[in-house]
N, C-alpha and C positions, 0 to 999 in steps of 0.2 A: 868451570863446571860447578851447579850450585850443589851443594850437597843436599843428600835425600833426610827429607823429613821426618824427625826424632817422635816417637808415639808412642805413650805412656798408657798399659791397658791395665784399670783397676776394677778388680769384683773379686767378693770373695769366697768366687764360686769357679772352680777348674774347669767345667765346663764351658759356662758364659769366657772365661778368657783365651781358650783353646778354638770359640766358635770365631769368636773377633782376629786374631789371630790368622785363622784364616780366609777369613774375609778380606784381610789386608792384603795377604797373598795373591788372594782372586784379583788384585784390582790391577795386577800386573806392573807396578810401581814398586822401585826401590825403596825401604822404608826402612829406619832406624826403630828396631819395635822391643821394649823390657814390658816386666810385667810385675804388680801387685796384687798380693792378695788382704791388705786390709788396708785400713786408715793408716796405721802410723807407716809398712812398709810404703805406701804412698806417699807419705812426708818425706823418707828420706829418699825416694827415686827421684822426686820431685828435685830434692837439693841436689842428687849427684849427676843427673839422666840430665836436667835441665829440657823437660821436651820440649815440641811444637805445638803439640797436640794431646789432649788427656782426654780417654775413655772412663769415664767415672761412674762407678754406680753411686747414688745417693745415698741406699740402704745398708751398713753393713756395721757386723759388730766392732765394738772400740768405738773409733771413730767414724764417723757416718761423711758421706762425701762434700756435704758444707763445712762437717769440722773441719775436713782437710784444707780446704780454702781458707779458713780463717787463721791457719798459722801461717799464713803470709803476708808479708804487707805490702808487696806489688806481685800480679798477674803476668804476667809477659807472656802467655802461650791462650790457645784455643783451648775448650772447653765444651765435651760434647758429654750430656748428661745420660745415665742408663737409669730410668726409672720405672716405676710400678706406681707412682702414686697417684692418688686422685686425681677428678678434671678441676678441683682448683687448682693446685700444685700445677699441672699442665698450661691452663690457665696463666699463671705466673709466667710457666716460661716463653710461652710466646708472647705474651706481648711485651716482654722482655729481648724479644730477638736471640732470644740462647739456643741452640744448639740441643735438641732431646732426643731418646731414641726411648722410644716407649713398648718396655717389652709385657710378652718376647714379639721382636721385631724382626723383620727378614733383610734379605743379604741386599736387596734392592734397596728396601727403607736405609740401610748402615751406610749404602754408595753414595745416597742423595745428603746425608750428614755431614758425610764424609769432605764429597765434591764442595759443598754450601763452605763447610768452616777452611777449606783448604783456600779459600777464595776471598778472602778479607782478612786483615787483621784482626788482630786479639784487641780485644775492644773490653778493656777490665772493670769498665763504670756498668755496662751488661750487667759482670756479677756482680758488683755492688749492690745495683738497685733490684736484680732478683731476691738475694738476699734479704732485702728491707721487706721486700714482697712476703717474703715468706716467714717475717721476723718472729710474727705471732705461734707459728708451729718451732720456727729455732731456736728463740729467744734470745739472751745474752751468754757470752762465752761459758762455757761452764768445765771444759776442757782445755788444754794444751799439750803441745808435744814440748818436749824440753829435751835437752844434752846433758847426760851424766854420768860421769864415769866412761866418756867413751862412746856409750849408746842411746839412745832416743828412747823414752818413753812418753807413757800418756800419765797425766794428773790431775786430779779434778782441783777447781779453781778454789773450794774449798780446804784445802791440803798449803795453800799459800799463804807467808804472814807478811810476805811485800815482795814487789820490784825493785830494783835501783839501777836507774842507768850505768855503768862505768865503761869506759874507754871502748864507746863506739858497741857494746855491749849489752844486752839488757840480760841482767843475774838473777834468779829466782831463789826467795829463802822457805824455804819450807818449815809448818809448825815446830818441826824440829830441829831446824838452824838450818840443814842441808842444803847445800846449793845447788845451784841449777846453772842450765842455760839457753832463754830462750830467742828464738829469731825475731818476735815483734815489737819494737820500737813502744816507747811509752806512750807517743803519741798514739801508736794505734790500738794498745792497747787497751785506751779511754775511752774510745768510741764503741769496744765491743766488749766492755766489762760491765756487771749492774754497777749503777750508782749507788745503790744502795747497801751493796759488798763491797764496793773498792772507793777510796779516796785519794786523789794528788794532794799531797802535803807539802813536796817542793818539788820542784823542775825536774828533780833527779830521782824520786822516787813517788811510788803508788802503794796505798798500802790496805790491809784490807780491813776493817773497820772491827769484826770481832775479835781483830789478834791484840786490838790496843786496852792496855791496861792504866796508863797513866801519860800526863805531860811534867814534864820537868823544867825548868828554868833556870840556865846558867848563871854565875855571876858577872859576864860582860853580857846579859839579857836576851842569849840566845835559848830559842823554846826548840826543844827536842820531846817525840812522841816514844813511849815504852812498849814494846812488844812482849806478848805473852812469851815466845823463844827468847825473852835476852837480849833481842838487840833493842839499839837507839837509834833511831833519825831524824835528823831535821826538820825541824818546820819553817817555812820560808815565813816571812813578816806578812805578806799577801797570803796565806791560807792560816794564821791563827785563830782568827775569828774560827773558821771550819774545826778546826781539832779541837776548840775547847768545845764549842757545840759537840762535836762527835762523843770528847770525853761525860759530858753530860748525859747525854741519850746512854751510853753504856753502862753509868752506874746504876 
């Protein structure tokens, strides 16, 4: 017997989540159904619910329903959009192949959504390349959700003085030493940080370019960069060239 299908309903509007809700019910299907009311409770229903299926509004305070996608670095579930926004954004998504429900939308339009994304896999390169689609209105990360103390918050990406990988880990130090702990890999988070706020200085860590105040040079000639919080990190031999330039531009 396959189990019934886990569906993750995010707005952060009581109404809009009460209307879906039951809509689900109408469809006379067994269904695994939590609910969100913002970006970040979305983040963490995401990691603990693991759905099938995410009803997402786009619009909402905190985090808006791209941020939420962008603190993950694999998709594994459908993805059906709840939006208001223009016919380019629209636009976007179909020819995208994504999944929209354009409100307010009715119980008919929710079923055809519904039936359509129940019927394919989760197709994650979809929200990649809508994303790109729409990079010009999202731009580069400018948020994350992080693990502190226990609980999930939001930080803006200026609040960071670096990354460093450790043990399978990616650690976040904040201007003020503070740590953190975030779910995206250094890797992904290269491809969705400005270049021009963040720099890889070695394998293991990214750092953000106003927090550096100086380079230093060992005496067995290894170069390490100085952060305005205090700390030191390496620089790999292949990105010296980058941090003295960077040191340059800052003075």
């Amino acid at each position: 017997m396959t189990e019934p299908e886990r569906i993750l309903i995010v707005d952060d509007e009581s109404l809009a989540r009460q209307r879906l809700r039951r809509y689900l019910v109408n469809m006379g299907q067994m269904f695994l159904i939590e609910e969100a009311d913002s970006g970040i409770a979305a983040v963490a229903q995401i990691q603990a619910f693991k759905p099938d299926v995410i009803f997402l509004d786009v619009e909402m305070p905190g985090f808006s329903g791209f941020e939420v996608l962008q603190q993950f670095n694999e998709r594994p579930f459908h993805v059906v959009f709840q939006t208001a926004y223009d016919e380019f954004a629209v636009q976007a998504f179909e020819e995208n192949a994504c999944d929209y429900l354009l409100k307010p939308f009715t119980e008919n339009r929710f079923r055809q959504a519904l039936t359509r994304v129940l019927s394919r896999v989760a197709d994650e390169a979809r929200l990649t390349t809508l994303e790109k689609s729409l990079a010009g209105r999202q731009g580069f990360l400018q948020r994350i959700s992080v693990k502190q103390g226990g609980a999930l918050r939001i930080i803006d990406v200026s609040e960071i003085a670096c990354f460093i990988s450790r043990d399978h880990y990616t650690c976040v130090y904040l201007a003020d030493c503070r740590e953190a702990i975030c779910d995206l890999s250094l890797t992904n988070l290269l491809t969705r940080l400005n270049p021009q706020r963040f720099q890889q200085l070695h394998r293991n860590n990214i750092v953000r370019i106003a927090a550096i105040v100086a380079l230093t040079t060992s005496r067995s000639d290894e170069m390490y960069v100085e952060l305005q919080n205090g700390m030191s990190l390496p620089v790999s031999r292949s990105h010296r060239h980058s941090a003295r330039q960077l040191v340059k531009t800052i003075r």
